[in-house]
N, C-alpha and C positions, 0 to 999 in steps of 0.2 A: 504494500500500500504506500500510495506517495505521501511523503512529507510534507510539513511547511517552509520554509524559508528560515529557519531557526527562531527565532522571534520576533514577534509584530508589532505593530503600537506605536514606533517610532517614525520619524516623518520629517526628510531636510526639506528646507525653501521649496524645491522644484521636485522633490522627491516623495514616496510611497512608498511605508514598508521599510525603511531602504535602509536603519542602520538600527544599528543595538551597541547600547554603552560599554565599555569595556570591559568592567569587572562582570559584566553579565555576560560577554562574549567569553570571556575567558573559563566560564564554567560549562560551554558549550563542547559537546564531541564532534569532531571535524570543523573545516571551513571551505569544503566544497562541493556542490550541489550539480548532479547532474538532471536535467528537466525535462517535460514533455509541457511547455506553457499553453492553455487554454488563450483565445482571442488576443495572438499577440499581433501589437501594435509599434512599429519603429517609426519616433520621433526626432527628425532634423529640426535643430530650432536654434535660433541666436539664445544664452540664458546669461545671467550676471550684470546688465547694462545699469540695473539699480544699484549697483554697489560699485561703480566705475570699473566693471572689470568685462564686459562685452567677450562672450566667448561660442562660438557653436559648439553643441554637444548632442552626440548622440544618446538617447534613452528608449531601452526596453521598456512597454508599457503592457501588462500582462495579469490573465487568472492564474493562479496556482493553487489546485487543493481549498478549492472557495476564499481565498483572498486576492485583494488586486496589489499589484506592485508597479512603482516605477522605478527602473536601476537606469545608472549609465553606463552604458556598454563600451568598455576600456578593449574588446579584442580589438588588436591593430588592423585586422585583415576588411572587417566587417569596419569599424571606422572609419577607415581612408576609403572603401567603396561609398559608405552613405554620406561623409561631408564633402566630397566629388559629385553629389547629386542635389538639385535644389533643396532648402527647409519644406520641409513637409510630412506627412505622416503616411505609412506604409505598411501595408497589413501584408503579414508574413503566416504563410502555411506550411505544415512539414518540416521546421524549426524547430530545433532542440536548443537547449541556453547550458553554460554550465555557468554557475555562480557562485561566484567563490564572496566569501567573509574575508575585509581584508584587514590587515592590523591596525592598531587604535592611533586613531589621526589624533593631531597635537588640540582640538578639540575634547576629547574625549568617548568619540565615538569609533564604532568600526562602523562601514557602511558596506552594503550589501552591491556586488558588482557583477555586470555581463563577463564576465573574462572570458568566454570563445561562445561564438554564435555559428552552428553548426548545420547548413541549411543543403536538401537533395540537389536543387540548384545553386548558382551562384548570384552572388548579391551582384 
């Protein structure tokens, strides 16, 4: 039976889902998730111009195991094809996600990422 995403609740600016505090992440077993995501969703968008920092980023927008998630999708392979293509949003079939929990940002959070987006065709 599928998993959740380790734990929920938490929530950056532009994100869903997408991170858990450290001392919590730290009592957690593994930090990497391989997935079959329900209704996913990939978003090119400019994000950070309210905080003087203008940057496009790619985000996974997705079901999993009846909750919704937004990650940022850090594979290299899958990001240089989507920010090479207009901002816009992109519904993807036949996608696997693998997401990895990454180490606790000088915030104090770990946040939940796309690290390889694994698709029958190519992006």
């Amino acid at each position: 039976m599928p998993a959740p995403l380790w734990t929920n609740g938490d929530s950056s600016h532009y994100g869903l889902n997408d991170r858990v505090r450290d001392e919590a992440a730290a009592k957690l077993n593994g930090s990497l998730m391989l997935i079959a995501p329900e209704e996913l969703t990939v978003k090119v968008a400019t994000q950070g111009a309210e905080f003087g920092a203008p940057r496009r980023r790619v985000r996974a927008d997705f079901r999993h195991v009846g909750s919704r998630y937004n990650l940022v999708v850090t594979d290299p392979s899958a990001e240089w094809a989507l920010l090479a293509a207009p901002d816009a949003e992109y519904n993807m079939k036949d996608t696997y996600l693998c997401v990895s929990l990454g180490e606790a940002y000088k915030d104090g959070w770990c946040y939940k990422l796309v690290a390889a987006v694994i698709r029958k065709q190519p992006l």
